[in-house]
C-alpha positions in Angstrom: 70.8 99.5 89.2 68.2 102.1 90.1 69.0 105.5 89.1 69.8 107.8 92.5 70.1 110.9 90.6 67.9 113.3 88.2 69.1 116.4 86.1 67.5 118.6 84.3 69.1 122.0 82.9 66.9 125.2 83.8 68.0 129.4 83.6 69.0 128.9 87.3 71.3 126.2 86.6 71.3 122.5 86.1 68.8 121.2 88.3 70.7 118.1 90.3 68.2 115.5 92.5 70.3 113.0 94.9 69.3 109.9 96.0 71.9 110.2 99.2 71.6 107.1 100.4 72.2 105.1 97.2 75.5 108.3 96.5 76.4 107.9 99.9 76.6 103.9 99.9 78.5 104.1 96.5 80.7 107.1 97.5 82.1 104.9 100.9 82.5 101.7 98.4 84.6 103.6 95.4 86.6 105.7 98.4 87.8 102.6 100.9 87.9 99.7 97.8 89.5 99.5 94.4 87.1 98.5 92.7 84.9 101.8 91.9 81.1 101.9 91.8 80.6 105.2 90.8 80.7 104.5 87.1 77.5 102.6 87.5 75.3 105.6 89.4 76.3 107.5 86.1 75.9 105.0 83.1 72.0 103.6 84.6 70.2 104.4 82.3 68.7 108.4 83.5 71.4 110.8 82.9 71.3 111.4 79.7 72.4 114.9 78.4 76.4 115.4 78.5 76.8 118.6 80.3 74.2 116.8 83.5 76.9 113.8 82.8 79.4 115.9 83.6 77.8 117.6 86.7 76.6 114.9 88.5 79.7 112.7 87.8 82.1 115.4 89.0 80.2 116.5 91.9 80.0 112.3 93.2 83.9 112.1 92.3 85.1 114.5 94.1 82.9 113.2 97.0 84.9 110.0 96.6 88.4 111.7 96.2 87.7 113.9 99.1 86.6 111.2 101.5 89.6 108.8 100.0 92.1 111.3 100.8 90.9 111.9 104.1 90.5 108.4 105.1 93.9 106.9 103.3 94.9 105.7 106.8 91.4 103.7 107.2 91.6 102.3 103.3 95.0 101.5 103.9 93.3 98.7 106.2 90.2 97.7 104.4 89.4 94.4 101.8 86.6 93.5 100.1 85.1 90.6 100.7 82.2 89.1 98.0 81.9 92.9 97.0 81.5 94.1 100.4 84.3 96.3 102.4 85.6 94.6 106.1 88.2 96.8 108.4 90.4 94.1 109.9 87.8 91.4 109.2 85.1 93.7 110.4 82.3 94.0 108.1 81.6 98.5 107.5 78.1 99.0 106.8 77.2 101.4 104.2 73.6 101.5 104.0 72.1 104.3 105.9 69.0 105.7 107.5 65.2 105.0 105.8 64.4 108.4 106.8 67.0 109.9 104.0 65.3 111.1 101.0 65.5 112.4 97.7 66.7 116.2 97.5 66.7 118.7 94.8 69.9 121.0 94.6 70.5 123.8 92.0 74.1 123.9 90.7 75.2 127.2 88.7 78.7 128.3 87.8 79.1 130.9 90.4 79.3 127.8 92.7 81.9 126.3 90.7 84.1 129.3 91.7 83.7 128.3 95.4 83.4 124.6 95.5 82.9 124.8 99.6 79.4 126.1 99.1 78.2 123.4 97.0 74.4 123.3 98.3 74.5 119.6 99.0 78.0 119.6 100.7 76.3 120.6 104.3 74.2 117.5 103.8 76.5 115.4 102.7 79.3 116.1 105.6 75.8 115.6 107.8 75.5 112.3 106.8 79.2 111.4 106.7 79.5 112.7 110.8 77.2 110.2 111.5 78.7 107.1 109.4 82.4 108.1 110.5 80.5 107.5 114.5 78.6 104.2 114.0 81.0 102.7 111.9 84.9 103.9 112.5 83.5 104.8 116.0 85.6 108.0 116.2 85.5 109.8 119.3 83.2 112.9 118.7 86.1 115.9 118.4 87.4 113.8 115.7 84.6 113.8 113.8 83.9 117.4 114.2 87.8 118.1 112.9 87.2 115.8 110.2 83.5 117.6 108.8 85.5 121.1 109.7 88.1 119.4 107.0 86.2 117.9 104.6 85.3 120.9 102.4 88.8 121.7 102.0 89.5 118.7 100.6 86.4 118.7 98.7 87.5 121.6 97.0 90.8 120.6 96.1 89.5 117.9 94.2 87.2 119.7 92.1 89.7 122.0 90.9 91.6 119.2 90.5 89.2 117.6 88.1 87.7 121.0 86.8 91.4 121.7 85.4 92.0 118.0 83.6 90.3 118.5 81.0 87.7 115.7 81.5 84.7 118.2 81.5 84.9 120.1 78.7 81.1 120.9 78.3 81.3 121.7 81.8 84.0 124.2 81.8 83.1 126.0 79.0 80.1 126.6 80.3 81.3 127.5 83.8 84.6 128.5 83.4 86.4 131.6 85.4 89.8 132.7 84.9 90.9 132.8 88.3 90.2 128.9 88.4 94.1 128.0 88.6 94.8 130.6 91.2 91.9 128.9 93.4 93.8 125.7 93.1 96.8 126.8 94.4 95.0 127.7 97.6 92.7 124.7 97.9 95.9 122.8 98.0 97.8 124.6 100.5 94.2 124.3 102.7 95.0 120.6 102.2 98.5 120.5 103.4 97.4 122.2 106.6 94.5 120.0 106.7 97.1 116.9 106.7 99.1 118.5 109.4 96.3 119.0 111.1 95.1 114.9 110.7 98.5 114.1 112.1 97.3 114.8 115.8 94.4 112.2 115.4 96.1 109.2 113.7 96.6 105.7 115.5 98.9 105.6 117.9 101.1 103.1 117.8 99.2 100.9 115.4 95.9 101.2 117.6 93.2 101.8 115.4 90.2 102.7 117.6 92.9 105.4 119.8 94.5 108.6 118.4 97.1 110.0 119.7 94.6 113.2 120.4 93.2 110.6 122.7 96.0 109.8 124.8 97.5 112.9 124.5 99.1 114.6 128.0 100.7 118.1 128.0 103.6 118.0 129.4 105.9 120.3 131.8 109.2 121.4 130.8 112.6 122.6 132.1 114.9 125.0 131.3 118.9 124.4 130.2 120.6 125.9 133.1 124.8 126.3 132.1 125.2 126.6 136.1 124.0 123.0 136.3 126.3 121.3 134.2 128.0 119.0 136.3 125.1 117.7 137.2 121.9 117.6 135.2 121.8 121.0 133.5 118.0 121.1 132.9 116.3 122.6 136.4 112.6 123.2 137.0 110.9 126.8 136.8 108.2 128.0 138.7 106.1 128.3 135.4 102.6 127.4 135.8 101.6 125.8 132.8 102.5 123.2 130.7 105.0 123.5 127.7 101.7 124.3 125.4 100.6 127.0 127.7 104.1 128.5 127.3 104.0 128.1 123.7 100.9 129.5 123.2 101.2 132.3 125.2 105.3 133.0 125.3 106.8 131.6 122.4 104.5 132.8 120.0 104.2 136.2 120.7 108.0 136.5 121.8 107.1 137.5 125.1 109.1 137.0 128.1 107.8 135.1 131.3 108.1 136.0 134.8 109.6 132.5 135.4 111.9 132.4 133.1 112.8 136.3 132.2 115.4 135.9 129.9 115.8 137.6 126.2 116.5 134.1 124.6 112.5 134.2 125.2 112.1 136.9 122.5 114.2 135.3 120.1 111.8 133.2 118.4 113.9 129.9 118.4 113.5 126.9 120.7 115.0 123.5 120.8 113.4 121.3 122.7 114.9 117.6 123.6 114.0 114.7 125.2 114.5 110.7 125.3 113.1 108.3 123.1 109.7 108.2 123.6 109.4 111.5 125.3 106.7 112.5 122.5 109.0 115.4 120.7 107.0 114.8 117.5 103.9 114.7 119.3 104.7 118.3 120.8 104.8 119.2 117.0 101.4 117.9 116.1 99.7 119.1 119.3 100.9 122.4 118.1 100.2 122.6 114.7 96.7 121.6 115.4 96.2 124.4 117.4 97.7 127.2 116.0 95.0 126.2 113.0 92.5 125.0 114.9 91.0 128.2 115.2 92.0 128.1 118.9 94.6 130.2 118.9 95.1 134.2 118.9 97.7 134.6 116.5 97.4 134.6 112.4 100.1 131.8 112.1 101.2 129.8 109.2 103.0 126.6 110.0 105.0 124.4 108.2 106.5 120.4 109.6 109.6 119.6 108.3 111.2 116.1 108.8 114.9 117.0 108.8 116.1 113.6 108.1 114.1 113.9 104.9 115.7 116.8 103.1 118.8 116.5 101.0 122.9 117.2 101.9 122.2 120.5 100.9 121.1 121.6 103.9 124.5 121.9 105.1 125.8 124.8 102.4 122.3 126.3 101.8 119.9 125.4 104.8 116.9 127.7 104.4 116.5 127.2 100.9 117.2 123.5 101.2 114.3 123.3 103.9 111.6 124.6 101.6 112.3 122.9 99.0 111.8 120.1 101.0 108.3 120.7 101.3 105.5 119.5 98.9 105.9 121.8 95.6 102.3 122.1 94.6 102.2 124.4 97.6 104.6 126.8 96.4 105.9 127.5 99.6 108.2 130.2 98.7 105.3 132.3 97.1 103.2 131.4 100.1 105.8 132.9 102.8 106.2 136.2 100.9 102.6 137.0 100.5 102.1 135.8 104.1 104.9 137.1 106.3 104.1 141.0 107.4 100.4 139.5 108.0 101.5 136.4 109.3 104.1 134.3 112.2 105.4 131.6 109.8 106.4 128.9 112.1 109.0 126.1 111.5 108.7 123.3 113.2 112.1 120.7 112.4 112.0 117.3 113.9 114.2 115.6 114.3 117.5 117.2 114.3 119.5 114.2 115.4 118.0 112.0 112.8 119.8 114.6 110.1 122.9 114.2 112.2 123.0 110.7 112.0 121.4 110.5 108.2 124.2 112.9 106.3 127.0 112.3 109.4 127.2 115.7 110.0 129.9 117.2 112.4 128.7 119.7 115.4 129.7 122.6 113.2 127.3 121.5 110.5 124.6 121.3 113.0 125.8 124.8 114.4 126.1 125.9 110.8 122.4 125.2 110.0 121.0 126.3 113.7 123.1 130.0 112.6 121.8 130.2 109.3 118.0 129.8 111.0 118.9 132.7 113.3 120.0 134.9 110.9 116.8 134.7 108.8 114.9 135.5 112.6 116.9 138.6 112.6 115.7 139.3 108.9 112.3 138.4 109.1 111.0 139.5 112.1 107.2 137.2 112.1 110.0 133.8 111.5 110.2 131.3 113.9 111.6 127.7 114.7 111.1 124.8 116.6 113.6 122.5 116.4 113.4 119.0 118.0 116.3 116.7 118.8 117.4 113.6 120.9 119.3 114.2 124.0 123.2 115.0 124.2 123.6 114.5 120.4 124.9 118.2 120.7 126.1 119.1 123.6 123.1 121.9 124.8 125.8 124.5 126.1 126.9 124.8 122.1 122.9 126.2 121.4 122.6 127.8 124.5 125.6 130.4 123.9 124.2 131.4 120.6 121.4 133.3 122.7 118.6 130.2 122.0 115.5 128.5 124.6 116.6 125.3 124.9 114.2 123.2 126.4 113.8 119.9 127.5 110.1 117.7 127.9 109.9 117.0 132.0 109.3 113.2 132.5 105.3 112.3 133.2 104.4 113.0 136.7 102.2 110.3 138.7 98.7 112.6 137.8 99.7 112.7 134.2 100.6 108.8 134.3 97.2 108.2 136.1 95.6 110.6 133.6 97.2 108.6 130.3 96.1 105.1 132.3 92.6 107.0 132.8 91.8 108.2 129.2 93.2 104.3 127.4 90.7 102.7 129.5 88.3 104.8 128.2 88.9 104.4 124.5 89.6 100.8 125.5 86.1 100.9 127.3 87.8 98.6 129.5 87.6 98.3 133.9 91.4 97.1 134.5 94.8 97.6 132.6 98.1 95.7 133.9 99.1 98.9 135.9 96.5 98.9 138.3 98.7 96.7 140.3 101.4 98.7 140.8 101.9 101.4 143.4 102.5 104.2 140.8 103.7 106.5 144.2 105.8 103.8 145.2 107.2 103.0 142.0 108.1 106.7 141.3 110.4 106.9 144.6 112.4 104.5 143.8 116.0 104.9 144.4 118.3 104.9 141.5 119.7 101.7 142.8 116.8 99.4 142.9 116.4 96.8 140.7 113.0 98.0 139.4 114.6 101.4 137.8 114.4 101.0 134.6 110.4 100.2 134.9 110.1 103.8 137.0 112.3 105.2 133.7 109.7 103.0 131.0 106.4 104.4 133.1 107.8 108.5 132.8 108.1 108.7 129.1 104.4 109.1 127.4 105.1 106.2 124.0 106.8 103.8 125.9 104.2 103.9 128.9 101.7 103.4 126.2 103.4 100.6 124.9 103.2 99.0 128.2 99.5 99.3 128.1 99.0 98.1 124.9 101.1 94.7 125.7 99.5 94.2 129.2 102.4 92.3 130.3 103.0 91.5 134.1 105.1 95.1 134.6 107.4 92.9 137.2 108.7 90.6 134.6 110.0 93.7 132.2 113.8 93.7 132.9 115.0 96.4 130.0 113.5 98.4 127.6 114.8 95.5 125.0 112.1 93.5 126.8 109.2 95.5 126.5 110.0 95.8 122.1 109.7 91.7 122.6 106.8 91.1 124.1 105.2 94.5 122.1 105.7 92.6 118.9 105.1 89.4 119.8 101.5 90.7 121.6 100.9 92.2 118.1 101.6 89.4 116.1 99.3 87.2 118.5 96.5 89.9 118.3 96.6 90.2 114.4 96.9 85.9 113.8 93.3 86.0 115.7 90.6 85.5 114.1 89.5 88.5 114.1 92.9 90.0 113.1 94.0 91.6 110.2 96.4 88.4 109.0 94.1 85.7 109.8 93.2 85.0 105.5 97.0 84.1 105.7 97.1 81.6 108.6 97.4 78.8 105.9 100.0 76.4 107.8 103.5 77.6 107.0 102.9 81.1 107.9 103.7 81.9 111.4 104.3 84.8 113.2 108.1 84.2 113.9 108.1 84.6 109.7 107.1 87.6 109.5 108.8 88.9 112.6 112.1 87.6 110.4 110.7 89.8 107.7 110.0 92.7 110.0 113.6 93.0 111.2 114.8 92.6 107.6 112.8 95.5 106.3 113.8 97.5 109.4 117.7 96.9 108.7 117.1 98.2 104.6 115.0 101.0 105.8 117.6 101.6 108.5 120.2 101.8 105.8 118.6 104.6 103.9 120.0 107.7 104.6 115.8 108.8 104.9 114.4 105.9 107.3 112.3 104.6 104.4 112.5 102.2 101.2 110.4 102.8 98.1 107.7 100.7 97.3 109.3 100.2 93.8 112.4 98.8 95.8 110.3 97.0 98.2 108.3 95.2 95.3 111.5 93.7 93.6 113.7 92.8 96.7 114.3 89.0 96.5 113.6 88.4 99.7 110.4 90.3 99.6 109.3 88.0 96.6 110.3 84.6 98.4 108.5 85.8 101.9 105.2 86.5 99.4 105.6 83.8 97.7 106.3 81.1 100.8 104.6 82.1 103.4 102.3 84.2 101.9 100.8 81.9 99.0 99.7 84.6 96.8 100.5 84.9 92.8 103.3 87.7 92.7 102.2 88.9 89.8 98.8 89.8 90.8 98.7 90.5 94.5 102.3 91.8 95.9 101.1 95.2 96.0 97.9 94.5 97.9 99.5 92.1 99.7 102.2 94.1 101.4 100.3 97.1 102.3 97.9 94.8 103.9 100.8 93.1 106.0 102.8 96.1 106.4 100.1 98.3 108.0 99.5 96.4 110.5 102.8 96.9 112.0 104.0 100.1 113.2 104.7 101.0 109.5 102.5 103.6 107.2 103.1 105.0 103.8 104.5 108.2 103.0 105.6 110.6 100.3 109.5 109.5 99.0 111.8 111.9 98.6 112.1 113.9 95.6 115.6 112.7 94.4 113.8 109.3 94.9 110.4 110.1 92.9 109.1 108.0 89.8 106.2 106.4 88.7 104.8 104.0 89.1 105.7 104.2 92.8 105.9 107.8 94.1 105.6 106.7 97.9 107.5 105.0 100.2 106.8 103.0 103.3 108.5 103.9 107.2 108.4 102.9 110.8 105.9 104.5 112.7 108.1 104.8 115.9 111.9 105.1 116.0 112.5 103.6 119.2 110.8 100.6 117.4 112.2 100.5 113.9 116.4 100.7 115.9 115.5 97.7 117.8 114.0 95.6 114.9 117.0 96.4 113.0 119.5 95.5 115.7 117.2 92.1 116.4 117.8 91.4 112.8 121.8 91.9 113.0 122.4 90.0 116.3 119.8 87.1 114.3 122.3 87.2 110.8 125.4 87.3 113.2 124.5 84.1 114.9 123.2 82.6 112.7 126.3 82.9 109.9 128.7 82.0 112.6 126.6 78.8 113.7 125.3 77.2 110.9 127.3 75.2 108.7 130.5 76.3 110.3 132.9 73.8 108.1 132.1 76.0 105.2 133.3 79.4 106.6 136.4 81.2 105.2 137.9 84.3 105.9 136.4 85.9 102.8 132.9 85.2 103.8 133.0 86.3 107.4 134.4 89.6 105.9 131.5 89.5 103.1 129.0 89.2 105.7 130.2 91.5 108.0 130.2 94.2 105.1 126.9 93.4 104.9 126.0 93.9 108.1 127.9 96.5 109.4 129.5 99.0 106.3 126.1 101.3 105.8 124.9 101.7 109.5 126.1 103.8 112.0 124.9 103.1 115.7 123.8 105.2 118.2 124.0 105.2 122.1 120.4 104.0 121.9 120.9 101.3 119.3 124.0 99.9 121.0 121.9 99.4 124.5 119.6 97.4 122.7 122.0 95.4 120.4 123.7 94.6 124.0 120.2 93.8 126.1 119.0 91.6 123.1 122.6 89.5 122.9 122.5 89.7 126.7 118.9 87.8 126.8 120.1 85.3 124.0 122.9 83.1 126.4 122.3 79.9 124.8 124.6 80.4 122.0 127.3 82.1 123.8 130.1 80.0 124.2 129.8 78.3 121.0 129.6 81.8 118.9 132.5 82.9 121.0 134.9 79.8 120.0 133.6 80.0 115.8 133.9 84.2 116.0 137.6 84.3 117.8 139.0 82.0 114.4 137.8 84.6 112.0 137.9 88.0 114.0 140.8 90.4 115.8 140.0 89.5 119.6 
């Protein structure tokens, strides 16, 4: 291989040339494959003298680790095929423009101090804009956050790799005291980077839209205690959506003229909705732009999963709820040095997910929600956002205790038309499955027609997104049950294509029903966990993991599991994330989750209506008392349903009438009637 880089040590510094698009070509290859290319840029033949070694090779790296951070999502997705990389069985090009030449950069150690002001980083995020159009075909105010990004993650990985000890010539040469402290701030620069990401990644297992693309700000109502017999959320006359009254309200604890109440000062809000309603999506949208640079307020913002912290949160909840964040941040240290200059804001999602995950009573919920107001009155720049699932605690129990309680208004018909408008255009299609409908029509209805629960479906943001993405006739949907079906089973068709993501696997036995079987399984483990994931490390040496590899699969366990599930996994509502720290250990730190809850509960109640039926009909002579209670243990002992979950364990059995009689006449000889 040709040599795409020159060095030579001079008084100003070491004298770096770039060959950008051979760098560039081999940066993409080593970020989105395993197999890594950069060792061969630095070992041709040119690059002689150690210390130029160890520039060049650690400025490339960390051009690799930065762009393979930033793009895990994308890699997550990619093969290689005869040593070049395909997205979904789409070839990704990584040769760029003739007109890119050689360039000459100086690098001296007072740039080493500042890794953001490398001199070839402008160029290189110059190029990268361009590849991350024609190639991922991100929407342009992606691209821009992503380049705005990029140098903080660039920097984090070169004082990652300036502190490992694999440069020594390098560091000596270059090294500053102060290096370790820089560090810790290139790494917090990350984590809000991440948040920050969260606002553009695929929604819903689309990979060409973001859910920055489909994104509608919704109006909100107020909890009104004078409307409790009836429903206790009423409309104000705010003009704005619930963004505009966060942005200009909330954060700066000023009251409204619509609303005028002190709970506005308070710097607390709950805010519920339904399933679907987009309560995490409110937390993205905001956390992108208080950091966006949009917003007037110095803020420091922090995302919390609730369901993901430990039981300690009951006894000890503030302590408990940093801890829960990622340690290399030090978010302790980070609050103190921030908070007189700063609004540290809280956002916790998904309260009802910690109630159902530890079994907590109301007063533990109450007990955490007092213990956040009591730090508000300490610290007066503190704030929270707490999310939570309707009537899970009932809202008058908040409302006394002097907090906004909130509630995300349904989608109007211009927002519905609006969310229809903008998936067209990242679909860059003419038509959708709606266009049929009388959307005015349809939002009148009466609570009595038979078409209700498709005017309820086309009012929450996810789930009229869902209907989009399946393009089913909108007539033939008779429950929310119904559209989960067809969803997965438009999915599974879409990814057996030829041009899908599973299509290598399409060897005979495999079909999609298999790995819909599987889907359900894994949903009912991850179901189980008290967290709403399962290792990796578990994953890999479940038995029935192994045999679905193994037979349907065809590939060697003891080579390609690994490979093989995140390749299967990722193309089905499901994404990596960090595990828990009680759960942490090599040499699987991560674990794997639904994308969508809605989802993951009806996969998991599809799985235990499937295992019910199935026990009770098959080889019925052989059933004893003992093995129905076995099974039912099984089933049943470490999950705890929900309203939600018992609707669709109910619509699914309901649309499964074949089996009914029989399963009724084998269940009453075993089971109390």
């Amino acid at each position: 291989m040709k040599d795409p880089g020159a060095i030579n040590v001079s008084k100003e510094g070491i004298s770096i040339k770039l060959d950008f698009k051979k760098v560039f070509a081999a940066v993409i290859k080593s970020a989105l494959s395993p197999v890594s290319v950069i060792s061969e840029l630095v070992q041709s033949g040119k690059i002689e003298k150690t210390i130029e070694r160890e520039a060049y090779l650690l400025i490339v790296t960390c051009f690799m680790d930065a762009m393979r951070q930033q793009l895990k999502e994308e890699a997550g997705r990619t093969t290689e095929v005869n040593g070049e990389i395909h997205i979904q069985n789409r070839k990704l090009n990584t040769a760029l423009s003739d007109e890119l030449n050689e360039k000459e950069y100086i690098f001296n150690c007072n740039q080493a101090s500042d890794p953001k002001k490398l001199p070839m980083l402008n160029d290189f995020i110059a190029i990268y804009k361009q590849w991350l159009t024609k190639q991922l075909g991100y929407s342009s105010e992606k691209v821009e956050q992503y380049a705005r990004d990029f140098p903080s993650y660039y920097a984090n990985a070169f004082i990652g790799h300036w502190i490992s000890g694999k440069y020594p010539r390098l560091t000596e040469r270059c090294d500053h005291p102060r290096m370790k402290e820089w560090a810790l701030t290139y790494k917090r620069e990350l984590y809000h980077a991440e948040l920050k990401k969260a606002y553009y990644r695929p929604v819903l297992g689309e990979t060409d839209i973001a859910l920055a693309d489909l994104y509608v700000e919704l109006d909100f109502r107020l909890f009104d205690p004078q409307e409790r017999n009836r429903h206790p959320f009423k409309k104000t006359k705010y003009n704005g959506s619930i963004h505009d009254y966060f942005l200009n309200h909330f954060i700066p604890a000023k009251k409204s003229q619509a609303i005028n109440e002190d709970r506005e000062e308070r710097r607390m809000m709950v805010l519920l909705g339904h399933p679907g309603h987009g309560k995490s999506s409110f937390c993205h949208r905001c956390i992108y732009d208080l950091l966006s640079g949009d917003s007037k307020y110095d803020t420091l913002p922090f995302f919390i999963k609730l369901q993901n912290t430990s039981a300690n949160i009951i006894s000890n909840p503030i302590p408990t709820i940093l801890e829960s964040l990622p340690q290399k941040i030090k978010a302790k240290d980070w609050i103190a040095a921030s908070e007189e200059e700063k609004k540290i804001v809280f956002f916790l999602d998904g309260l009802d997910e910690l109630y159902m995950a530890q079994g907590l009573s109301d007063n533990d919920v109450l007990g955490i929600l007092d213990e956040c107001l009591r730090h508000i009155r300490a610290n007066t720049n503190w704030y929270f956002v707490i999310t939570s699932r309707l009537n899970y605690i009932d809202s008058i129990r908040f409302y006394t205790r002097g907090v906004l309680v909130l509630e995300l208004d349904r989608l109007s018909i211009a927002q519905q038309r609006s969310l229809i408008n903008h998936y067209k255009k990242q679909k860059d299609i003419d038509k959708t499955n709606l266009e049929e409908i009388d959307l005015d029509r349809l939002n009148r209805l009466q609570h009595s027609s038979k078409l209700k629960h498709i005017r309820e479906l086309i009012r929450l943001p996810i789930l009229l997104q869902m209907l989009l993405i399946t393009d089913m006739d909108i007539k033939d949907l008779q429950s929310k049950s119904a559209l989960y079906d067809k969803l997965f089973t438009k999915v599974l068709e879409r990814k057996w294509d030829v041009d899908g993501q599973l299509y290598k696997y399409n060897k005979g036995a495999f079909k999609p029903e298999h790995l819909r079987q599987y889907l359900s399984y894994l949903a009912f483990k991850i179901y189980q966990n008290p967290h709403s994931y399962i290792c990796k490390r578990d994953l890999e040496s479940d038995g029935i993991t192994k045999k679905f590899v193994s037979n349907y699969l065809k590939v060697n366990l003891a080579k390609g599991l690994p490979t093989v599930l995140k390749d299967v996994l990722t193309a089905f509502y499901l994404q990596e994330v960090a595990a828990h720290e009680q759960d942490d250990g090599l040499p699987y730190n991560f674990a794997i989750e639904f994308l969508h809850k809605s989802l993951h509960e009806y996969l998991m109640c599809e799985y235990v209506w499937r295992e019910t039926r199935d026990f009770f009909l098959e080889d019925t002579d052989s059933l004893t008392f003992k093995k129905v209670i076995d099974k039912v243990q099984e089933l049943f002992a470490n999950i705890r349903f929900t309203r939600e979950t018992a609707d669709y364990l109910r619509e699914i059995i309901d649309a499964d009438r074949e089996c009914h009689d029989r399963l009724l006449k084998h269940m009453s000889d075993y089971l109390p009637r």
